[in-house]
N, C-alpha and C positions, 0 to 999 in steps of 0.2 A: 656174267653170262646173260643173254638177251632170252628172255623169256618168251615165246609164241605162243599169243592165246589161240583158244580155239572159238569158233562160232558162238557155240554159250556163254564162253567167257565175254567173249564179245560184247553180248547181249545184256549179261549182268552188269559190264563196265556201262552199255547207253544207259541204263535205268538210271545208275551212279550220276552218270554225265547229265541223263535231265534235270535233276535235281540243283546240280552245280548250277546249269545254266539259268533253270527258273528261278533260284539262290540270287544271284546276280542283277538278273528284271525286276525283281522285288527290291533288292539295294537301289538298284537307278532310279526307281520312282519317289524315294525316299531322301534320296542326297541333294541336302539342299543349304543355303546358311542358316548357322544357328545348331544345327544337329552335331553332337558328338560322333566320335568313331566308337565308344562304346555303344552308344545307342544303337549303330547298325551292326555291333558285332553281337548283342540282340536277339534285333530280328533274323539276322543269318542263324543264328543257331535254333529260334524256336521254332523256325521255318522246315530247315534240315531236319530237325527231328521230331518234326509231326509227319515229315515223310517215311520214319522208321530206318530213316539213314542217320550216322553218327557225323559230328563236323568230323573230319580228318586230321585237322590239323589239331586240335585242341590236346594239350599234354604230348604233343609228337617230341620228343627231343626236350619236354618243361616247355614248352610253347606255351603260353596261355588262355589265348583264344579262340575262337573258332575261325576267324579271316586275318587274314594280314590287312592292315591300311594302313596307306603308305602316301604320306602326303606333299604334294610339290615334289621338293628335292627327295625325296624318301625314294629310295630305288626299290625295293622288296623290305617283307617283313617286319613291319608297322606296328606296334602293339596296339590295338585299340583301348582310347581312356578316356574317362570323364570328363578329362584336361583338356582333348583336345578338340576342339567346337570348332566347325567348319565354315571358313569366311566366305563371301563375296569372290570371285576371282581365283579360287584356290581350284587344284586340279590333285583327284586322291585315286590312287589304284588298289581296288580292292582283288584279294588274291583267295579263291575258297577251294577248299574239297571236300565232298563226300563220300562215307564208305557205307556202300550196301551189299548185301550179300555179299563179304569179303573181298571185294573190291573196289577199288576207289574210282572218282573222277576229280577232274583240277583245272581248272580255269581261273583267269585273272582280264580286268578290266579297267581302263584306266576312262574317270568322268568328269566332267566340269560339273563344278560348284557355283551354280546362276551362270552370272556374265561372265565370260574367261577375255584372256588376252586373242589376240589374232593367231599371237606366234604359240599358248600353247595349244591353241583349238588343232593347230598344223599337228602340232607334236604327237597328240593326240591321233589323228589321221591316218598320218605316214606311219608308227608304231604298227596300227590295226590293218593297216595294207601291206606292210610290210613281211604279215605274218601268213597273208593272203598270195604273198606272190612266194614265202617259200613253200606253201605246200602244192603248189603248181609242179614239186620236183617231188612230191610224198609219190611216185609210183613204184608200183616194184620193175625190180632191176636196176633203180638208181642208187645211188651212194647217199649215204647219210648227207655229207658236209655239199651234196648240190640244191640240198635245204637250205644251209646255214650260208653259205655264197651267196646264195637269190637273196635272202633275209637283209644281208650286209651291202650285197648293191644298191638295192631303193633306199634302206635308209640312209646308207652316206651319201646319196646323190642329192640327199637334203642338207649334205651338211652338220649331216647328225652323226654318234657315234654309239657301238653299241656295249654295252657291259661286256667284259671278257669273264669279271672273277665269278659268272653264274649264270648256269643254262639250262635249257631243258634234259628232258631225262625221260628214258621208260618209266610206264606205269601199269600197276595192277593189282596183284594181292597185297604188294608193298607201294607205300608214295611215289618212291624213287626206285628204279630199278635201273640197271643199264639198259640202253646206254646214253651214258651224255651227249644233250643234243646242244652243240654253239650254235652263237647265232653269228658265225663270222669264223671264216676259214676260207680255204681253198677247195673247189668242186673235187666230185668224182674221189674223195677218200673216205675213209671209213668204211663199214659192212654194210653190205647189199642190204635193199628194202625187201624183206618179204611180208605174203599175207600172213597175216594173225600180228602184225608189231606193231604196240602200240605205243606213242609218242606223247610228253607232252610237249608241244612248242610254244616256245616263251619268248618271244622279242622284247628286252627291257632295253628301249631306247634314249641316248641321254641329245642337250639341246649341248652340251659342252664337251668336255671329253669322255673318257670312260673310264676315268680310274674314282672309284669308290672308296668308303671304308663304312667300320661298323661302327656304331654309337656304344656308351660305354652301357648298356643296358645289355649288350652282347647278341643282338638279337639285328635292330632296325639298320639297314646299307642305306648311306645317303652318299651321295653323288661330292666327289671331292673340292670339287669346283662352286657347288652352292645350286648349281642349276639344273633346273626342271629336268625331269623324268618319268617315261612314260613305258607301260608293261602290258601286254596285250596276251594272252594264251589260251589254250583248247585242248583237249586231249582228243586225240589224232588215231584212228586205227588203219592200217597200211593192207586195203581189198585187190581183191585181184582186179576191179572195177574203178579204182583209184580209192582216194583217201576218204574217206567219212568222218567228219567232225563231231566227236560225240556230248559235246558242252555247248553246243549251239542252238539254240531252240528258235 
């Protein structure tokens, strides 16, 4: 069942969402070689709950962290650890949420580590616009999947391909609520956009194919192929004035 917030709810989700986004500005500044992904899962957390918001993700399902990071080939859900020290050229998508006043927000970012390659600065790019031209269909009246359509055409016109086995989803009192959001279908199906729905949109775009698998940690999706992977996302509320991004700051 698709839950519809109301105006407050609304409200309590931006507070959630600034957090997540300010979350995020503070990891960019930070990622660099030589630093650990535990180090930034950190400062994500001491960050988050000086704001009186809780990580979200931390103990969700035994999760253990407060951010996913997800490095190169890592498609989602990254543990962060001591172990892994961020090189020269490497590209890491950090994934966070906050929960304030019983509702969450949820954004993910994909960044370069110093000097990156050409092709994955692109990857990079295309992912984050890509996520940009499906909420150009986030109006009400339209169909869910003429999101997830826009999302699938810019990126394969790069020649990219997008994850099938993981997609966005409602959010709000819970992480994930209905309904799943792909990033790749056919327009005009699924349930009409109304005000108060709110979305997270997650474009996880691969440089190879899109069949993934999990590591045996049961946790981290790497890209079956070996190659780069890039995750872009926002938590999206559906106004009668179009869409408002409420993880964007």
């Amino acid at each position: 069942m698709i839950l519809i917030k109301t105006d407050k709810e609304i409200e309590f989700m931006r507070q959630a969402g600034k957090i997540v986004g300010n979350t995020l500005l503070k990891l960019e500044e930070v990622i660099r070689p030589g630093i650990t992904t535990a180090e930034l899962d950190i400062i994500a957390e001491e960050y988050i709950t000086k704001q009186g918001a809780k990580p979200s993700f931390k103990g969700y399902y035994g999760f253990p962290a407060s951010i996913c990071a997800s490095v190169n080939n890592e498609v989602v859900h990254g543990i962060p650890s001591k172990k892994v020290v961020l090189q020269e050229g490497d590209i890491i998508s950090i994934d966070c949420g906050a929960l304030l006043n019983g509702y969450h927000g949820d954004a993910a970012r994909t960044f370069p580590v110093g000097k990156i390659s050409n092709e994955a600065e692109r990857l990079i790019e295309v992912t984050k616009e890509s996520f940009f031209k499906g909420i150009k269909k986030a109006f009400v009246g339209n169909r869910l999947t003429d999101i997830s359509a826009e999302i699938q055409k810019y990126a394969e016109s790069f020649g990219y391909s997008l994850v099938r086995d993981y997609v966005g989803h409602g959010i709000g009192k819970d992480m994930h609520e209905d309904p799943e959001v792909p990033n790749f279908g056919r327009p005009n199906r699924g349930p009409k956009l109304i005000k108060g729905m709110v979305l997270a949109i997650e474009p996880m775009v691969n440089i190879g194919n899109y069949h993934v698998r999990v590591e045996s940690n049961n946790w981290t999706v790497v890209t079956e192929d070996k190659s780069l992977s890039a995750h872009y996302e926002n938590t999206v509320a559906i106004l009668d004035d179009g869409p408002e991004i409420l993880t964007l700051i």
